[in-house]
C-alpha positions in Angstrom: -22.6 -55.4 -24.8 -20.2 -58.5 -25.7 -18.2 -57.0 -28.7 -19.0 -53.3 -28.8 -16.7 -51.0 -31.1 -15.4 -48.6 -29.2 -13.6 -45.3 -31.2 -11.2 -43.7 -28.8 -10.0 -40.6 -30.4 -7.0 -39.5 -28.5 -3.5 -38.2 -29.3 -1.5 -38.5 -25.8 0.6 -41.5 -26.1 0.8 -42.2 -22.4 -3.4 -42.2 -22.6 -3.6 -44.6 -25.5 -1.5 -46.6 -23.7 -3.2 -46.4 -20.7 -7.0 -47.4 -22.5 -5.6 -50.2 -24.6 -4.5 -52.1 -21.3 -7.8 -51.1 -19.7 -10.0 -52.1 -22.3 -8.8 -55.0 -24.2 -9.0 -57.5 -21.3 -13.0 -56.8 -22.0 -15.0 -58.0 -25.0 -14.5 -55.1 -27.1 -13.4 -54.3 -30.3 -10.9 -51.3 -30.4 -11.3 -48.8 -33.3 -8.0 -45.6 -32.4 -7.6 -42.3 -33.8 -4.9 -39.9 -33.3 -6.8 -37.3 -34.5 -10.4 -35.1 -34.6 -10.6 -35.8 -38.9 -9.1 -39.2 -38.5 -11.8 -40.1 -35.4 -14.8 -38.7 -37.7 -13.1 -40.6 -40.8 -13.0 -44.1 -38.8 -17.1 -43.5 -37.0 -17.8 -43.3 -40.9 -16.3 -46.4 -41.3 -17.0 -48.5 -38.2 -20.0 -46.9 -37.4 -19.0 -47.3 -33.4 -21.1 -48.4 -30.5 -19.3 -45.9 -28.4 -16.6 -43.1 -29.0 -14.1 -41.9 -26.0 -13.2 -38.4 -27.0 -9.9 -36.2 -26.0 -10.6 -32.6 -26.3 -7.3 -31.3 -26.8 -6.8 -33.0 -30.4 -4.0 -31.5 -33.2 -6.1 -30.2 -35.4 -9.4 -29.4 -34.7 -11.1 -29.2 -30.7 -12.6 -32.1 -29.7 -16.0 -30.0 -29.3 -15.9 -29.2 -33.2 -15.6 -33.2 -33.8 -18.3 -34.0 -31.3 -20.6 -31.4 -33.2 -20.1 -32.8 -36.5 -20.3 -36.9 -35.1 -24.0 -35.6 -33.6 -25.1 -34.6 -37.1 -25.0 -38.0 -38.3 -24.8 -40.3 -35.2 -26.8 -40.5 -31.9 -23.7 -43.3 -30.7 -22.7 -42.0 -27.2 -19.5 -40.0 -26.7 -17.5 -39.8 -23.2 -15.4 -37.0 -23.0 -12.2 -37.5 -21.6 -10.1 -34.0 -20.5 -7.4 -32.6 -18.6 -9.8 -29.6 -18.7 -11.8 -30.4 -15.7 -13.4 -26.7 -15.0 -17.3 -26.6 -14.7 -18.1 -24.7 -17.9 -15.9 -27.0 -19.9 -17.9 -29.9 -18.9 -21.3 -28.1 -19.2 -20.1 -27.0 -22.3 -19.2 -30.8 -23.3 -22.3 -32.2 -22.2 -24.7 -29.2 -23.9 -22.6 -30.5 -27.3 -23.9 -33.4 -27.0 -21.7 -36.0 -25.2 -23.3 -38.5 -22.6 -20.6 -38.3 -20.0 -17.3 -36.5 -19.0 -14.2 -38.0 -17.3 -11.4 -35.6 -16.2 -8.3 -36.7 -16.1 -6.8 -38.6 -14.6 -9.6 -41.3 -13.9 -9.5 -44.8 -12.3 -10.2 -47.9 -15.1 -12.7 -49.2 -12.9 -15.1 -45.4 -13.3 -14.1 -45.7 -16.9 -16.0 -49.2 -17.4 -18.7 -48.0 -15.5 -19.3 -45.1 -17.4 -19.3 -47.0 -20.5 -21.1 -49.7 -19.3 -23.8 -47.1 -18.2 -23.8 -45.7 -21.8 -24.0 -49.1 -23.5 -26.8 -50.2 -21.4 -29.1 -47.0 -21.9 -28.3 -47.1 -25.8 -28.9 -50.6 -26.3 -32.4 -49.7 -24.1 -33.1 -46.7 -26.4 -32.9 -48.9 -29.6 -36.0 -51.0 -28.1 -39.6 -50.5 -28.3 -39.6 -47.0 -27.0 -43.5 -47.2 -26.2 -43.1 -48.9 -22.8 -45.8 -47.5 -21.0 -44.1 -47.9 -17.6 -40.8 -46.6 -15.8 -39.9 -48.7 -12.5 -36.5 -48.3 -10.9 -36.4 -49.4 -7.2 -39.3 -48.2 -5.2 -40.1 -45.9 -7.7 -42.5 -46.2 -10.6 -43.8 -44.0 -13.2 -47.0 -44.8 -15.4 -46.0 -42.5 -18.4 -49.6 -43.4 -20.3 -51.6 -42.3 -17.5 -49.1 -39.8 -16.0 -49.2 -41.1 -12.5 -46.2 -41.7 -10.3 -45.9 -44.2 -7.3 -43.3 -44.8 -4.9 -43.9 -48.1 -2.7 -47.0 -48.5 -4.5 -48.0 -45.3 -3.0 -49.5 -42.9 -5.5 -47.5 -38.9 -5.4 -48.9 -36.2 -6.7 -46.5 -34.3 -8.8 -47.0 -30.9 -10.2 -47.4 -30.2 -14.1 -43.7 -28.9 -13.4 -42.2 -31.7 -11.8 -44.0 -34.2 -13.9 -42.1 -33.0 -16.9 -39.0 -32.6 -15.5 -38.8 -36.1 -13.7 -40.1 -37.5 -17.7 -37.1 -35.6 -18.8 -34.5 -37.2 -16.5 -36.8 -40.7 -17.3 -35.8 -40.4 -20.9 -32.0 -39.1 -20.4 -31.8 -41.9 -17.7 -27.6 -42.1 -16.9 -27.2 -39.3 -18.8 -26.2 -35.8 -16.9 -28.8 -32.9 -17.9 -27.1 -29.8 -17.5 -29.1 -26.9 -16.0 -28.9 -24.9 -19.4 -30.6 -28.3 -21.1 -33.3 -28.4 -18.2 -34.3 -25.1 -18.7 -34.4 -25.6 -22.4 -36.6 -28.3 -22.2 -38.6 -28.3 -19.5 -39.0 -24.6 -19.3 -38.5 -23.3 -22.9 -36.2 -20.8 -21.9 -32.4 -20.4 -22.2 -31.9 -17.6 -19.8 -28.4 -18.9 -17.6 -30.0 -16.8 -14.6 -33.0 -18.9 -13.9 -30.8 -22.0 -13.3 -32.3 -21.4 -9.5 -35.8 -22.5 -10.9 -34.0 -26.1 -11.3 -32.6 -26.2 -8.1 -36.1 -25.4 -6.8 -37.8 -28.0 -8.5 -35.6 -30.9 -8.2 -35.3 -30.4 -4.3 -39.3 -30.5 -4.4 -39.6 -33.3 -6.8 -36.5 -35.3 -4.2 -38.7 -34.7 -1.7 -41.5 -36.6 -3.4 -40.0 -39.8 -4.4 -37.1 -39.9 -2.7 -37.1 -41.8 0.7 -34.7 -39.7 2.1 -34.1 -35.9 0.1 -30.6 -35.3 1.7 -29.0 -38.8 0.5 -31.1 -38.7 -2.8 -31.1 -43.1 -4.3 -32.4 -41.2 -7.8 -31.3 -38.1 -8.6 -27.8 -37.7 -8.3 -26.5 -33.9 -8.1 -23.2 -33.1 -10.4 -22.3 -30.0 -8.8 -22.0 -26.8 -10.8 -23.1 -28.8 -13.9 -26.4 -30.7 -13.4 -28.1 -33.6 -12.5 -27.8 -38.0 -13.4 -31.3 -39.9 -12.9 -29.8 -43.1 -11.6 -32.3 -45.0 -13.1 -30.6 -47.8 -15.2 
């Protein structure tokens, strides 16, 4: 997106440093913050296309900034942490960010990420009542609720129906199991995270040409799943 505002909301010195020569060789505008109430106080005022978000901020955790962006702004937010331990990025993602780099990170993942975020947000802001899904071999008729890979129809259960719509509308995005199980199952319960695997090895069976070296649905391991589907 020529020209995007990107909010990066980082104290570390060497990092800034490190984002400003990555980034402005690429048509974006930079919007920085040192801080979690400075980066809230410039998203007011920019209103940014994108926010990169350090968790360890000086005041306040980046998770309690990301919480309060998310009541007023559906703009995606990349996490970007030295803490790279499972729960801290399932805890990121369940907050509400799009993505999570630990660090350190290469530029070239960096611009893909937020060229992956850019993309599905300027994709969300269209008409959302596209009756059909096609990525690859892969298409899903979401008015009729029938799923075809190579032009082949697959039968999917009511299950795996609603979970593969679920990863169709977060498309880029990682779903943690905990927001799987929220909403494809209407249950919280940490313990029935099993019930995902299950069901996304079935439905990779189903439209993926081969289920070991899945083309769609990426695993994240100990955090989720990314539909690569955009």
């Amino acid at each position: 997106m020529p020209d995007a505002c990107l909010l990066i909301v980082e104290d570390e010195e060497a990092m800034l440093r490190f984002l400003r020569n990555a980034l402005r060789v690429h048509p974006f505008k930079l919007v920085e913050a040192t801080s979690g109430k400075d980066g809230l106080t410039q998203a007011t005022l920019h209103n940014p296309e994108l926010m990169l978000l350090d968790l360890g901020l000086p005041d306040m955790d980046g998770l309690e900034v990301l919480r309060q962006y998310r009541s007023w702004s559906k703009s995606p937010v990349i996490i970007l942490s030295a803490r790279g331990q499972e729960q801290d990025k399932i805890q990121g993602l369940d907050s509400g960010a799009d993505d999570y780099l630990t660090k350190p990170f290469s530029v070239g993942e960096l611009l893909a990420r937020i060229r992956a975020c850019l993309r599905r947000n300027a994709l969300a802001g269209q008409d959302s009542g596209e009756p059909v899904f096609q990525t690859g071999d892969l298409r899903v008729d979401l008015v009729n609720r029938q799923v075809f890979v190579k032009e082949k129809e697959i039968r999917l259960t009511p299950i795996e129906y609603k979970l593969l719509v679920e990863f169709i509308r977060h498309a880029g995005k990682v779903l943690t199991h905990q927001h799987l199980l929220k909403e494809v199952w209407n249950t919280r319960n940490d313990w029935q995270t099993h019930y995902v695997r299950i069901f996304v090895h079935q439905l990779r069976q189903k439209i993926e040409e081969n289920s070991a070296r899945p083309q769609y649905l990426l695993s994240e391991p100990g955090v989720g799943y990314r539909f690569k589907g955009v």
